[in-house]
N, C-alpha and C positions, 0 to 999 in steps of 0.2 A: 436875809442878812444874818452872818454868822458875829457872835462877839467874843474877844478873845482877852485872855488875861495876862499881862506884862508883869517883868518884875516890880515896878512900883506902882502896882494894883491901877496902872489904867486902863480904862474898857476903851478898845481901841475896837472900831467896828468895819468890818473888810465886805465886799460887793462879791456875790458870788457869778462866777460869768454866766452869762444866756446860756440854756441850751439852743442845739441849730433844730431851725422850723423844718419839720418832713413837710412833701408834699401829698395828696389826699388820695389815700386808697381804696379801691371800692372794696366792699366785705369778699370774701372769697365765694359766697355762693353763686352773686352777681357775676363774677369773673368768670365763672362755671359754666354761666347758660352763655355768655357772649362766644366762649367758643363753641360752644357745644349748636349754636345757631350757624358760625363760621363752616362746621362742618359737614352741616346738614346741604348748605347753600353749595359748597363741592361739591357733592354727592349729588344733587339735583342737576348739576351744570353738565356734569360727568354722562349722567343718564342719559340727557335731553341730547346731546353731541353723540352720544355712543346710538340713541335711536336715529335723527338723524341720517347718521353716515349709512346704519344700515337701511334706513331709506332710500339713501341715494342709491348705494347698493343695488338694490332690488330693483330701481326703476329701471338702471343700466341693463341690469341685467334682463328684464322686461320688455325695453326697448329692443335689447339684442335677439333677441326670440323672434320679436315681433318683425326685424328689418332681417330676419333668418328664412322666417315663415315665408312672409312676403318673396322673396329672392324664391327659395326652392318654388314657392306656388309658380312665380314666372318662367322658373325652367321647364316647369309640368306643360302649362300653358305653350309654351317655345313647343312641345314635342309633339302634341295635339297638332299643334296648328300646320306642322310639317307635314304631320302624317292627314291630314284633312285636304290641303291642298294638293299633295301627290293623287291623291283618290279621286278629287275636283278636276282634275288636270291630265292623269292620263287614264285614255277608256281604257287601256289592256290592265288595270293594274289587276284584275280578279286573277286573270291568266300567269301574266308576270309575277306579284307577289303570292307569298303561301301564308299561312299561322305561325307564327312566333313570334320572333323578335327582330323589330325592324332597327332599332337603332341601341345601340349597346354604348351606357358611358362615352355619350359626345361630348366632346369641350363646348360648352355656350358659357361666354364670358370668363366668368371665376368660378363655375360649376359644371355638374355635368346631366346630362339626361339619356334614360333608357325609359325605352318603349316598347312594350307589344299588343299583339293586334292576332284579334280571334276572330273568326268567322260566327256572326249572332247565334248560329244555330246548334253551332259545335262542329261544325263540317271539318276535313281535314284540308278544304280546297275551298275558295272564296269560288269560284264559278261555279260549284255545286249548285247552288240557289243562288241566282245573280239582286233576286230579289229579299237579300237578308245582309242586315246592319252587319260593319265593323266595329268591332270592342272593341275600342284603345284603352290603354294603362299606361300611362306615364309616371314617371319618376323621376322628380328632380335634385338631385342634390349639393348641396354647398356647406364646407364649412362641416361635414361631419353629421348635419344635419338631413333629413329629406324630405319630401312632399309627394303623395303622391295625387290624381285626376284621370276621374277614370270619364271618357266621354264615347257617346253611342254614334255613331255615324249611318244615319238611315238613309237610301237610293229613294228620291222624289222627285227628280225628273221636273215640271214643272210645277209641281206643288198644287198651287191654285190655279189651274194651268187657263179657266176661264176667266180670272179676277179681272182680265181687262178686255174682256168679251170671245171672240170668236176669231181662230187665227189661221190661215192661209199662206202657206210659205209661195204659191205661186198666181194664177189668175182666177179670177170672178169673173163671169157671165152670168147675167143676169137678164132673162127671157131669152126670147131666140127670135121670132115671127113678126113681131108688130100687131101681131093679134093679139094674141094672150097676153098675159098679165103675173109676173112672176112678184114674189114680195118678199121683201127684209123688213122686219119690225123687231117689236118686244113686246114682251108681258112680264110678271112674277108672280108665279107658283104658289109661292107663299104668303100671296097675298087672295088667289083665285086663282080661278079657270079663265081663260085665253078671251077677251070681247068686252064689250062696250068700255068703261075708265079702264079698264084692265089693259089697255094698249097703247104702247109707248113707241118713242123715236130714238130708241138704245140698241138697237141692233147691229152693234158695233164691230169690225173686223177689220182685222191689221194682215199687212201682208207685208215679205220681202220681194218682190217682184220691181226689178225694176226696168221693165219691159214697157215698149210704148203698148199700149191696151190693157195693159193686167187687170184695168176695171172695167169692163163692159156691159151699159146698162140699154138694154133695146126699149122703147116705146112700147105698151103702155105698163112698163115694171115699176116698181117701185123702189125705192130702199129710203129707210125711213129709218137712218143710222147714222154714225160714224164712219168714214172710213179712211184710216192713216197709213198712208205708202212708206214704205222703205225710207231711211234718212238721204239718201243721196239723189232719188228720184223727184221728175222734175212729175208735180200734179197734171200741167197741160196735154204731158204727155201719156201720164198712166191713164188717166183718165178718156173712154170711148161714149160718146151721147149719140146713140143711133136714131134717126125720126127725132120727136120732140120730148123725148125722155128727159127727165130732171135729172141733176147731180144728188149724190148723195147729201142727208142734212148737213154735214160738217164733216170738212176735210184736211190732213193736216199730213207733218211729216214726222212718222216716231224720230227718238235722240238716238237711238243705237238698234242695230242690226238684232234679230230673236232667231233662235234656231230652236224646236221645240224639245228634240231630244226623240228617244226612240223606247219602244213598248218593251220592258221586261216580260219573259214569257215565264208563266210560273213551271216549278221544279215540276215536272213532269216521272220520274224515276221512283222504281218504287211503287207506283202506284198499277194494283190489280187487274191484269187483264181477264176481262167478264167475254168478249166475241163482238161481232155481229148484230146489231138489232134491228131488225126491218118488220114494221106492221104493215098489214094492207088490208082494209076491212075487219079493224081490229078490234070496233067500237071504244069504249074507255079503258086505259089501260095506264097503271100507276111504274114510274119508274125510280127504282131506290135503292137503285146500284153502286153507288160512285165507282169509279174505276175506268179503265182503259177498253173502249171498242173499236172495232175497224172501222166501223161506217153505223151512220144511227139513219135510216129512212123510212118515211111515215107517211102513208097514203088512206087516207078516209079512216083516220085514225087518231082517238084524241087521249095525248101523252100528257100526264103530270107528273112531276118531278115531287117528289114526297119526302126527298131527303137532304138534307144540306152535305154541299162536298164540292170534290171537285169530280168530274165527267171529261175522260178525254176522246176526243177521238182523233184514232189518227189519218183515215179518210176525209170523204164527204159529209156532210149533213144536208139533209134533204126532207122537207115540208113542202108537197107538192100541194098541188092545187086542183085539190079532188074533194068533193065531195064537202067532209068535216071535218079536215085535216088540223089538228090545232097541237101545241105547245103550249104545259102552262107550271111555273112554280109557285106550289102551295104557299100561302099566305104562311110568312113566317120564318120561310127557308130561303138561304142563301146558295144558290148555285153559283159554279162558276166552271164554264164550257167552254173549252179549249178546241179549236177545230185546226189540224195541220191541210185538210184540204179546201173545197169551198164550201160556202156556207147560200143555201138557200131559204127562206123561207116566203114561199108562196101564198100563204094562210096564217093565219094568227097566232101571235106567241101573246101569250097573257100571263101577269104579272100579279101574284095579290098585294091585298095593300100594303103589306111590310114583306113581301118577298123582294127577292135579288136578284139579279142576273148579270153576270157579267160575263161578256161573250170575245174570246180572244179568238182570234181568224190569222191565219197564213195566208191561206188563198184572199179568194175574190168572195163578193158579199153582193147578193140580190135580195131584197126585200122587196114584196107584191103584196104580203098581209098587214094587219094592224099588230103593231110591237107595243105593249104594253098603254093602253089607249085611259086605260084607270089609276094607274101609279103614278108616283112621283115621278119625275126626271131622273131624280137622283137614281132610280130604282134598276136603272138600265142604262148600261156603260160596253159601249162597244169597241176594243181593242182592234188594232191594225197593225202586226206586227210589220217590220222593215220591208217583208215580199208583200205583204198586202197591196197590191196595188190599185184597185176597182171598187166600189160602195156605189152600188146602185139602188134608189130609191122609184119604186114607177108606180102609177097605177092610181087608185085615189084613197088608198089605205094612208093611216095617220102611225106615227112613230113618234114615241115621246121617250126623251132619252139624251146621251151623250155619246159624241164619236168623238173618239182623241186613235187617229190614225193617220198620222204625219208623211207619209209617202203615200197615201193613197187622193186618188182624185173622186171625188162622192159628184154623184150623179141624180138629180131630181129632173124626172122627165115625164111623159107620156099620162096625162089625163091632167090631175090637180094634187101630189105627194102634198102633204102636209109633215114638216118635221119640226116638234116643239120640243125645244133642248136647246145644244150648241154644240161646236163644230171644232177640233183640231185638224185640219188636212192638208194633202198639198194643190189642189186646187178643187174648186168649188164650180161645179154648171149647173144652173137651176134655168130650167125649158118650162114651155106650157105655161099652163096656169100653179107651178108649184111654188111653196110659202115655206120659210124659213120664221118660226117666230123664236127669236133667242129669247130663254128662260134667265133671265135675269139673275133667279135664288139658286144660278151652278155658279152662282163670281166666289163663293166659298166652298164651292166643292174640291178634297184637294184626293191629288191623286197622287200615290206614294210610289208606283209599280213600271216609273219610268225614268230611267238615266239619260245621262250626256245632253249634247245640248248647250244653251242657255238660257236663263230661266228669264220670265217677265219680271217685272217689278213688284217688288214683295213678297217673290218667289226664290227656291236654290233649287240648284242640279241635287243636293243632298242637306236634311237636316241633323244639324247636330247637335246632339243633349247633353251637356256637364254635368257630372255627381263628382260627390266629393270635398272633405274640406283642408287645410293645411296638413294636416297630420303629419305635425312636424313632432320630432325626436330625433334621441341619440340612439 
């Protein structure tokens, strides 16, 4: 309150107005951290949105690679598969196609694909060696992108070509006389030697024959197997029971038609001509030549092979039946004898325990001695190429082993042949007292050195191996 003074000295007293109320301010330091919190809170928001995006980013981008990769891998895969099936599909291609480039930037889909294709050995000519893989390299590309697969193409013919026993493209006979006693059974190898538990009712054989008799079983034979006719063949008919012969254990009709396919003959070219070899009274005598001869003949004379290779001849072969005539590859070594004429062996060809033999024939094939009587099965494998047409077995020598020779007719006759293995052919007459015991432990034996065809089940005319991963870029 102010007081004031009038002219006739009266204190007159005056109100002085309010001041107007502010409203309440925080100190300013306060004020300082709210924004300075404010800012920090953008800054985090900004960060978190800015990685984010480039998260997303990257997946996108990730994703695109990935649905890139994929695509070119498919186009690799599209070129393979072309070039696998023309090779699957036509026998001439060795002839027909060369080395290079079989498909050059084809349109598939929204990309494109090149391919080429090498002879495995380096050849300049795929029929050089009928028995060596196609390289493929594929290349697919989309998008700027590309992929390449590179895949092997190996000739194997029927693969495992036993895994479903013993196969006969045309008739079985089985005895002849009503006297004797011919036999189909089984055993495994890898389990023993052939007798007592060691013998089974698996001696299984398939045939496409769909002829009335393709199975003729005479009195008192046996078979002590499977046997599955042709899919279209009527059993009452294929089936012949001469006297009181039994039927086979089980019999049925396969689902599809088998063609076995045909013997690749190895490269031949190249290789050393050495002459002529003829012993005669020659006592022991070591041979460790490989190479090319006209004619190899052995009379009272006993030949071992000391060296692993291959042995051609382009003649005869002839192991007669004199004296001590024998044939044998050292324990260890791998032969493999090529005969463009016939092949005889009269007297014993012997095998050691981890020796080889594999014996390729043109001609015709007589067997009177013991072919490998102490080896594996596996150990002896005897080739029939397309003119092979004869495999005779006589006498009462033992053969343990493998015939995979599809146009030829094999022949067990005259005394008691014993043959323990198994049987590719095109028909089978087993006479007398002779025995078929199928070796069960050849259903994994696969054999790589034969085309065309088709193959049994679990098998291909050709295997083929994939390398390779996207190898995708710009």
């Amino acid at each position: 309150m102010r007081q004031q003074m009038t002219a006739d000295s009266q204190i007159v007293s005056t109100a002085e107005p309010p001041r107007r109320r502010r409203g309440l301010r925080l100190p300013r330091n306060r004020r300082g951290m709210a924004l300075l919190m404010v800012m920090i809170g953008l800054i985090v928001c900004s960060i978190l949105t800015a990685g984010f995006l480039s998260t997303q980013g990257t997946s996108i981008g990730i994703a695109r690679n990935e649905r890139d990769a994929s695509k070119c891998r498919g186009l690799a895969q599209s070129g393979i598969d072309m070039c696998y099936w023309l090779i699957r599909n036509r026998s001439d291609w060795r002839e027909a196609m060369t080395p290079g480039t079989w498909l050059n930037n084809v349109p598939i889909g929204d990309g494109t694909v090149t391919v080429s294709v090498t002879d495995g050995a380096g050849n300049a000519s795929f029929s050089a060696d009928p028995t060596q893989a196609a390289v493929v390299s594929a290349t697919g590309t989309y998008d700027g992108r590309t992929s390449t697969l590179t895949a092997t193409i190996r000739p194997t013919g029927g693969g495992t070509v036993y895994a479903n026993g013993n196969f006969i493209s045309g008739n079985i006979q089985l005895g002849s006389d009503l006297l004797t006693a011919a036999t189909i059974d089984s055993y495994n190898s890898s389990v023993g030697s052939y007798g007592g538990a060691n013998v089974g009712s698996n001696g299984s054989f398939t045939s496409d024959s769909t002829a009335v008799g393709a199975l003729i079983i005479y009195f008192p034979s046996i078979f002590k197997g499977t046997y599955t006719a042709a899919p279209t063949s009527l059993l009452t008919n294929v089936l012949s029971l001469l006297g009181l012969a039994n039927a086979p254990t089980a019999m049925g009709n396969a689902t599809e038609f088998r063609t076995p396919g045909n013997v690749v003959m190895p490269n031949t070219s190249n290789i050393p001509y050495i002459g002529s070899l003829s012993y005669t009274n020659g006592g022991a005598q070591n041979l460790s030549n490989p190479g090319r001869y006209d004619q190899i003949s052995i009379t009272n004379t006993q030949i071992t092979i000391t060296k692993s290779g291959v042995y051609y001849v382009t003649g005869n072969l002839n192991c007669a039946n004199t004296g001590s005539s024998s044939i044998s590859v050292q324990d260890g070594k791998s032969v493999v004898l090529i005969v463009d004429g016939n092949v005889t062996l009269n007297k014993n060809c012997t095998l050691g325990a981890t020796g080889q033999l594999a014996l390729y024939c043109n001609g015709s094939v007589t067997i009177s001695g013991n072919v490998n009587t102490a080896g594996s099965t596996k150990n002896f494998i005897l080739y029939g190429s397309p003119s092979c047409n004869s495999i005779q077995i006589t006498g009462t020598n033992t053969v343990q082993g493998a015939i995979f020779a599809p146009q030829a007719a094999v022949t067990m006759q005259t005394g008691s042949p014993k043959f323990y293995g198994a049987v590719v052919a095109h028909d089978l007459t087993m006479k007398n007292g002779s025995a078929l015991h199928f070796d069960q432990a050849l259903q994994s034996l696969y054999i790589s050195n034969v085309t065309g065809g088709s193959a049994s089940p679990g098998t291909a005319d050709y295997r083929i191996t994939i390398a390779g991963g996207p190898g995708i870029g710009r």
